[in-house]
N, C-alpha and C positions, 0 to 999 in steps of 0.2 A: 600766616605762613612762617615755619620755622627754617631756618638755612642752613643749619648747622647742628642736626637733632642727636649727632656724636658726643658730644661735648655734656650731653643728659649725664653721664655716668659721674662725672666729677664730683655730680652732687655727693657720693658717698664721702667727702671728704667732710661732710656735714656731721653725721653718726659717728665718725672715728675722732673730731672734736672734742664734742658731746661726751664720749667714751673717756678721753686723758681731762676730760675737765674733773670731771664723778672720780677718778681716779687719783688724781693730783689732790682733791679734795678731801678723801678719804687720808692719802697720805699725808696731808698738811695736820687735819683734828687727829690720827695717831702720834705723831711728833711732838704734838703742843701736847697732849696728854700727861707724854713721858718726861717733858719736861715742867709742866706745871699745874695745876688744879683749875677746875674756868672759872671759878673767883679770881686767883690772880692772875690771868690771861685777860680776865674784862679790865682790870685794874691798871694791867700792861699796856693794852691798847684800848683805851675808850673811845676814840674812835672809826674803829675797825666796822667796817659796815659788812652785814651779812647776802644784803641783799644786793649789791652793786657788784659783785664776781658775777651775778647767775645775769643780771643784764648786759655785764659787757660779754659773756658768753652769748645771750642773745643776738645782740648786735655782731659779733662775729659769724654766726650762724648767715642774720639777715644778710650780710654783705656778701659772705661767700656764695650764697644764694642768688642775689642781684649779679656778680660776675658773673657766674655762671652762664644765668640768661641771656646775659651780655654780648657771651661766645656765642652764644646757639644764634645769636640774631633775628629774634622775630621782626616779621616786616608786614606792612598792614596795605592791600592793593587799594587804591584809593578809589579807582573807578571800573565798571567795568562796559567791556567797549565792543563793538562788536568790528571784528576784521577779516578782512577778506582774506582768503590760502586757497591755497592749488596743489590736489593732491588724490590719492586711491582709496576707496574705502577697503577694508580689507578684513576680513573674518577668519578669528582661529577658529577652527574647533579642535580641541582636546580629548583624544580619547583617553578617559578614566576610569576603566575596566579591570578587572581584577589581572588580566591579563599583563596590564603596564605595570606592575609591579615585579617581572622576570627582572635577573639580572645579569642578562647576558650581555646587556649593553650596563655599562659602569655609568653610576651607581645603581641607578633601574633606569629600566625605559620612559618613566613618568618623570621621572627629575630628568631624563635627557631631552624628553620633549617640554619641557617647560623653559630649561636652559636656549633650545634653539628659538623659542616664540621671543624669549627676553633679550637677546640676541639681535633678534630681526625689529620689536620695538626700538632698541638703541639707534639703527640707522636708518631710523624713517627722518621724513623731513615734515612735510603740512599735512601729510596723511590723515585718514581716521582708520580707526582701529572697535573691533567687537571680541569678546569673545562669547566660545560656547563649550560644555563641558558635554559629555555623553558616555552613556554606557546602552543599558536594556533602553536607554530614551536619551532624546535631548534636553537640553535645559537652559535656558539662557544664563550669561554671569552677567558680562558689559555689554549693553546698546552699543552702537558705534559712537564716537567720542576722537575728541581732541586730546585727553586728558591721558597721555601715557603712563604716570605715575600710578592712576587710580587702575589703569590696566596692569600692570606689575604686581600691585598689588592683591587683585582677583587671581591673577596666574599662580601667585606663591602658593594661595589657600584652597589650588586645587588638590584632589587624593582623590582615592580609589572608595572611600568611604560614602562620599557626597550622595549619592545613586543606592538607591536599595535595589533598583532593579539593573542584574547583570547583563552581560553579554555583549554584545557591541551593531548596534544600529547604524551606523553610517550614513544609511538612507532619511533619518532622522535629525540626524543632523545638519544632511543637503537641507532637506525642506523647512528645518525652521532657520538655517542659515538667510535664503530665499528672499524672510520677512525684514529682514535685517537694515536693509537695503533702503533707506525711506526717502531719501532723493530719487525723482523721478528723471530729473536731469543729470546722475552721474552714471555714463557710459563705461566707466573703469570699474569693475567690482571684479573682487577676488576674494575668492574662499581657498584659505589652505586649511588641507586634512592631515593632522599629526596622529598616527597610528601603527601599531602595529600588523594591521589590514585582517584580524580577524572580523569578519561579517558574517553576523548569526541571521541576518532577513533578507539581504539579497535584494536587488532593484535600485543600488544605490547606482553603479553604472547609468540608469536609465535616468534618474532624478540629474544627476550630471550633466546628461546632456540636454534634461529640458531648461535644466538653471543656464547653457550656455544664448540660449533666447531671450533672455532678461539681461545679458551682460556681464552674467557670471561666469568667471575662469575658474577653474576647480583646480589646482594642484594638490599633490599630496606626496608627504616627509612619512618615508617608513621607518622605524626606529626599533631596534632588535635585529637578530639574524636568524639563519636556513637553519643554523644546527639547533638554535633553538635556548628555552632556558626552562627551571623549575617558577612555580609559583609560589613567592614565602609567605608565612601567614606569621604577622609577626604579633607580637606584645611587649609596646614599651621598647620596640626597637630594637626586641632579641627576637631570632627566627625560633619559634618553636616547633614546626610544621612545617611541610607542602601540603599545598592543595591535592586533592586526591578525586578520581572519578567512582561512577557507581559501585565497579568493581577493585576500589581499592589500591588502583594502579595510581604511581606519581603522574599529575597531568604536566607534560613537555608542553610548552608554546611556542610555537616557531612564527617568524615575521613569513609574513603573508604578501610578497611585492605582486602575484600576478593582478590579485586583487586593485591593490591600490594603482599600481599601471593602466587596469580597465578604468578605473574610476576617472583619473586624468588626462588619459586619452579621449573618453566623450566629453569629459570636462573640456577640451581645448585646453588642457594645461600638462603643465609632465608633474612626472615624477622624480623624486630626487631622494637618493638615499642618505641616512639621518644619521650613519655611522659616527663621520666625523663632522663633528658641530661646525665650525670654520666656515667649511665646503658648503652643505649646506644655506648656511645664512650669506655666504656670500650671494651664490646661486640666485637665490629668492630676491634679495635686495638688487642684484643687477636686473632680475625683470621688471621689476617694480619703476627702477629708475627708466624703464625704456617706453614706459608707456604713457599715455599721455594725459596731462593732469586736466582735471575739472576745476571751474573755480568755485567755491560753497565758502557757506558763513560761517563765523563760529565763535563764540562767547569766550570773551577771556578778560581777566581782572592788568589791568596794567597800572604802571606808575608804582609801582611797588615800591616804598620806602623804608630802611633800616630805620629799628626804632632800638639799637643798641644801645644807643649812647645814652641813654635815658638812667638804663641798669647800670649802665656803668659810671654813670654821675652819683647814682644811687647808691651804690658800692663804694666809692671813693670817701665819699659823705660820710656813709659809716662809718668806714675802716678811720678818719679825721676824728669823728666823734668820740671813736676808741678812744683814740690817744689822749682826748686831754680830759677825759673821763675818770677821775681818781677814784681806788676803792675803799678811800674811807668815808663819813654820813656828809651829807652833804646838809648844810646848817638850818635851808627851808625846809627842807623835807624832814630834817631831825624833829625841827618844831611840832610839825604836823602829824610825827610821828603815824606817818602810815602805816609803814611796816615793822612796827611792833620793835624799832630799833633802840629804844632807849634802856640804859641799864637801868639792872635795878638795886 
């Protein structure tokens, strides 16, 4: 486990080193040039070692490397244990429809529905968490899970691309939501639907209400609005396009609430409009908190220990070795002449 994976970037102070070393060296053999011939420059300094710049550069390199780590603080879980929590299980589904890509909600409706799911992970407590992405079909990304992190990270890497097959199934989603659910003893389950409530199959209402038999509460986040938006078709993050229908006309996409209101209404759950993120995620999270938690197991690494100090004795060590590191030949290794340092 890394604790501090920001701190990665510093490494570049490794290559701009590297960069005034080769530079300063260049301008050191110009200088010596101008003022002397390397006959008498060996003659000048016999001994000048060639190779003891390019290791203390090494050892500069290693050290700033080892602090580096040092920041980031890798830590190593010593065991792993299994503990008891109380909490909802709770299923996104994402619609990922070419449709979420309007931007009549800033910056589209896909980054808005992703921002509220991220949102609504932040204020869980011992929860677990799924999700599921859909367009022409559903598809699973995360099982239900402890593991919010590894959930964040499924959410980012969803887009409109994932699905070859369009349009937007809903009913598809209920139902493999459904499977989701593999505690037989958690009475709490809840599926929220993030959409812009177009439904190309219909029956999803009905699937709603049979998931509320199983325990399922169905709400669902509209995201978009009445007036509607274009579909961009972009390349590389420049729009080149709208989407266009058979006849050539721009396809408008308007948010769909009567939809997604029937859907939560047999759900036994509401609806809640997705405009403003806040609002929303507060909404969701104060149900969540009212209802009442199950207790279930769940796998987790503990005792997690900083293994900083390690780098950073590392680092020190070098940067010491530096110092009393001279760069003229050193008189065993002259003998031994490894590296070809003797004059001649």
């Amino acid at each position: 486990m890394l604790e501090e994976k920001k701190y990665f970037y510093l490494l570049i102070v490794i290559p701009i080193v590297v960069l005034v070393f080769v530079l300063m060296q260049l301008w050191k053999r110009s200088a010596q040039r101008k003022f002397a011939n390397k006959q008498l420059l060996e003659r000048l300094s016999p001994e000048k070692s060639t190779f003891k710049p390019i290791l203390k550069l090494t050892i500069w390199c290693l050290a700033i490397g080892s602090l580096v780590v040092a920041l980031v603080n890798p830590k190593i879980g010593t065991k792993l244990e299994t503990v008891k929590r109380e909490g909802v299980d709770i299923v996104f589904a994402v619609d990922v429809s070419k449709s979420m890509l309007a931007e009549d909600i800033s910056p589209s409706r896909l980054d808005k529905a992703k921002r509220i799911v991220s949102e609504i992970i932040n204020n869980l407590g011992s929860d677990r968490i799924g999700i599921i992405a859909y367009a022409g079909r559903a598809v699973p990304q995360l099982p239900i899970t402890t593991d919010f992190s590894a959930a964040k990270m499924f959410l980012s890497n969803l887009d409109t691309n994932m699905l070859s097959s369009q349009g937007t199934a809903i009913d598809d989603a209920i139902r493999l939501a459904k499977t989701y659910y593999d505690d037989v003893e958690q009475t709490n389950r809840v599926l929220v639907i993030i959409s812009d409530g177009e439904d190309h199959t219909g029956g999803a209402g009905q699937l709603a209400e049979e998931a509320t038999k199983e325990g399922i509460k169905t709400y669902t986040i509209g995201v978009g609005t009445a007036k509607g938006g274009r579909i961009p078709l972009k390349r590389r993050g420049i729009v080149e396009s709208y989407k266009r229908d058979l006849q050539g006309e721009v396809v408008i996409t308007r948010l769909n609430e009567k939809t997604l209101k029937e859907i939560a209404s047999e759900g036994e759950g509401e609806y809640i409009d997705g405009t403003i993120t806040e609002a929303a995620v507060a909404f969701v999270t104060d149900k969540l908190s009212t209802m009442n938690k199950t207790e279930f197991e769940a796998k987790k690494f503990s005792e997690f220990q900083d293994q900083f100090q390690w780098f950073l004795a590392l680092g020190i060590f070098l940067l010491l070795l530096d110092v009393f590191l001279l760069e003229r030949k050193t008189a065993w290794l002259q003998k031994l002449n490894l590296f070809n340092e003797k004059g001649s």
